[in-house]
ChimeraX commands (.cxc) that place a marker at each C-alpha (Angstrom):
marker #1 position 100.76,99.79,89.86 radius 0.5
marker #1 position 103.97,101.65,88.60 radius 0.5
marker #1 position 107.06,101.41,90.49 radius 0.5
marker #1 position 110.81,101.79,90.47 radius 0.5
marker #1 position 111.71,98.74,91.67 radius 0.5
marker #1 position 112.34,96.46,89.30 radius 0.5
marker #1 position 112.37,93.21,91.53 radius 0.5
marker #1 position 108.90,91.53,91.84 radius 0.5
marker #1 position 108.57,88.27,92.92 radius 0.5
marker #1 position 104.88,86.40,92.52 radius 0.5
marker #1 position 103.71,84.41,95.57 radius 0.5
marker #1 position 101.78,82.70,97.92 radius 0.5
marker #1 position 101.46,83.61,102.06 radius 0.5
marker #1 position 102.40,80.51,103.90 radius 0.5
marker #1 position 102.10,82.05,107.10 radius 0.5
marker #1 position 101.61,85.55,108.72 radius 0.5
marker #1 position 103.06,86.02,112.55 radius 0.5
marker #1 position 101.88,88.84,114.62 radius 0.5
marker #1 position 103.54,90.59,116.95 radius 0.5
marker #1 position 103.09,93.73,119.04 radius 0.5
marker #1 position 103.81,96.38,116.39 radius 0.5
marker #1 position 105.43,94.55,113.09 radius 0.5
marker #1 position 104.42,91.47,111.31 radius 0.5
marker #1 position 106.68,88.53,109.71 radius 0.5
marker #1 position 105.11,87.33,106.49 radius 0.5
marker #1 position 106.19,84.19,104.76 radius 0.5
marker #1 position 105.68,84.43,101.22 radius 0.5
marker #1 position 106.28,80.82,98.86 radius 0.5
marker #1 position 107.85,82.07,95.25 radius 0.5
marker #1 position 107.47,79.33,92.43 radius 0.5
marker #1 position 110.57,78.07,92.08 radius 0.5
marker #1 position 110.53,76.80,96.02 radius 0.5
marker #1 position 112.24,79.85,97.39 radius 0.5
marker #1 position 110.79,81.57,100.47 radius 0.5
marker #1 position 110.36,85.37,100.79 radius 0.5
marker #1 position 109.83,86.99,104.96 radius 0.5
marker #1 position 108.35,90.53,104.65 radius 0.5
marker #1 position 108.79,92.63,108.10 radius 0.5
marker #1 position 105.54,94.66,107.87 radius 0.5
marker #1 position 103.37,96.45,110.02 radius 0.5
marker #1 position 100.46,94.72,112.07 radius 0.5
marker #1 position 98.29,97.77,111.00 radius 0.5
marker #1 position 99.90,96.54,107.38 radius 0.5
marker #1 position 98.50,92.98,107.27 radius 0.5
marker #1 position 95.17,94.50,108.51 radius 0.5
marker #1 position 94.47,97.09,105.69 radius 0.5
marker #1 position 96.18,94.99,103.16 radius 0.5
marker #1 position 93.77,92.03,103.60 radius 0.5
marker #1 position 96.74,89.79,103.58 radius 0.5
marker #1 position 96.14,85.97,104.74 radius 0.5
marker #1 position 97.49,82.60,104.58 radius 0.5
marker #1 position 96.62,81.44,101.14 radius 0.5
marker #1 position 96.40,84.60,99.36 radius 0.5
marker #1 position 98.11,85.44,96.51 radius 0.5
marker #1 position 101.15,88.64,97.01 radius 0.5
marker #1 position 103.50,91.00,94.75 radius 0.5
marker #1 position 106.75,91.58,96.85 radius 0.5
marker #1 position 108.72,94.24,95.54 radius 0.5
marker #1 position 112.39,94.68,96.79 radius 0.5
marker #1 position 114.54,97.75,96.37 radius 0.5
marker #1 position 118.00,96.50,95.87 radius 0.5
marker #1 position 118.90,99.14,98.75 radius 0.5
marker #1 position 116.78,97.80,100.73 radius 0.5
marker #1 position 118.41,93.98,100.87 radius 0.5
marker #1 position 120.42,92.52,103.41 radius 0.5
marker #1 position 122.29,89.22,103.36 radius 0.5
marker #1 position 123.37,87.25,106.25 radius 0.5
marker #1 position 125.36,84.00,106.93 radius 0.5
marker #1 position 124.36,80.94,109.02 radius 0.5
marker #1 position 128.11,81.68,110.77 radius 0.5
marker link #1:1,2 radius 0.2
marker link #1:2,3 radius 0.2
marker link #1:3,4 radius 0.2
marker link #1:4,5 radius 0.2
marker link #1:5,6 radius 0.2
marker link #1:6,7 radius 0.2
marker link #1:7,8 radius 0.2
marker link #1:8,9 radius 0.2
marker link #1:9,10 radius 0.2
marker link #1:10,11 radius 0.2
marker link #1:11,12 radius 0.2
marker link #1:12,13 radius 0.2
marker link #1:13,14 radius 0.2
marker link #1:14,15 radius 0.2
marker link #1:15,16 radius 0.2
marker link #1:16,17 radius 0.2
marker link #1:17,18 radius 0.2
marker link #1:18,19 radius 0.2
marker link #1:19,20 radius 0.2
marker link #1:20,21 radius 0.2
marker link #1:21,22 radius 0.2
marker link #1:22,23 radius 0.2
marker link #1:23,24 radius 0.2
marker link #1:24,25 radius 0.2
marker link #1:25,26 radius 0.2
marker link #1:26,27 radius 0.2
marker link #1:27,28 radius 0.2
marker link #1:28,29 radius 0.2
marker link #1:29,30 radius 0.2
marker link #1:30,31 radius 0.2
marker link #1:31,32 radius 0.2
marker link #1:32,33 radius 0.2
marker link #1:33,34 radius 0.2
marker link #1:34,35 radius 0.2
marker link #1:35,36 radius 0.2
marker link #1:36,37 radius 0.2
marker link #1:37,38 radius 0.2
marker link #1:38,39 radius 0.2
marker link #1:39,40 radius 0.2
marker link #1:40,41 radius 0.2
marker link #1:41,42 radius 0.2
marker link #1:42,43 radius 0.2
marker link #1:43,44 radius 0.2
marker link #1:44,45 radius 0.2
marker link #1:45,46 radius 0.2
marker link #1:46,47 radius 0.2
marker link #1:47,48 radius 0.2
marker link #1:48,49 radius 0.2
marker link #1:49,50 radius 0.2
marker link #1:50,51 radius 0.2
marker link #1:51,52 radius 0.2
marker link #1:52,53 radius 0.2
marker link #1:53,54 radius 0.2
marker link #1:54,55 radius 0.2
marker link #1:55,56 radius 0.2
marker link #1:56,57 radius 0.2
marker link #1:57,58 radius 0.2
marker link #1:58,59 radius 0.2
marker link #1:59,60 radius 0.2
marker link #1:60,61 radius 0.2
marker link #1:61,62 radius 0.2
marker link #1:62,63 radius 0.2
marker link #1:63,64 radius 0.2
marker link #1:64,65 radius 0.2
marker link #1:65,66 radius 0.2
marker link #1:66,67 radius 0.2
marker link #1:67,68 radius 0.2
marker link #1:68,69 radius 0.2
marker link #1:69,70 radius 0.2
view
């Protein structure tokens, strides 16, 4: 796979939650962080991703935001 993105983060789906139209997917990293994805349903589906599988997540620093528990 070549990309621009030079953020990849290794991990394991802890849990996938379906909605309507997107997806949340919770994604363990190694060093005890946790990753959500906001994907499509249709996503999940033709991706094969399940709880237990192994993911690359690849962030665009663009495409980060940050929020505050405030």
């Amino acid at each position: 796979m070549n990309i621009s993105a030079r953020n990849t983060f290794e991990g394991q789906v802890v849990a996938i939650r379906l909605g309507t139209i997107n997806a949340e997917v919770e994604v363990a990293l190694a060093g005890g962080q946790t990753l959500v994805a906001i994907v499509t349903a249709d996503s999940v589906s033709r991706l094969g991703l399940k709880v237990g599988g192994t993911v690359t997540s690849v962030i665009k620093a663009s495409d980060v935001l940050l929020a505050t528990s405030a």
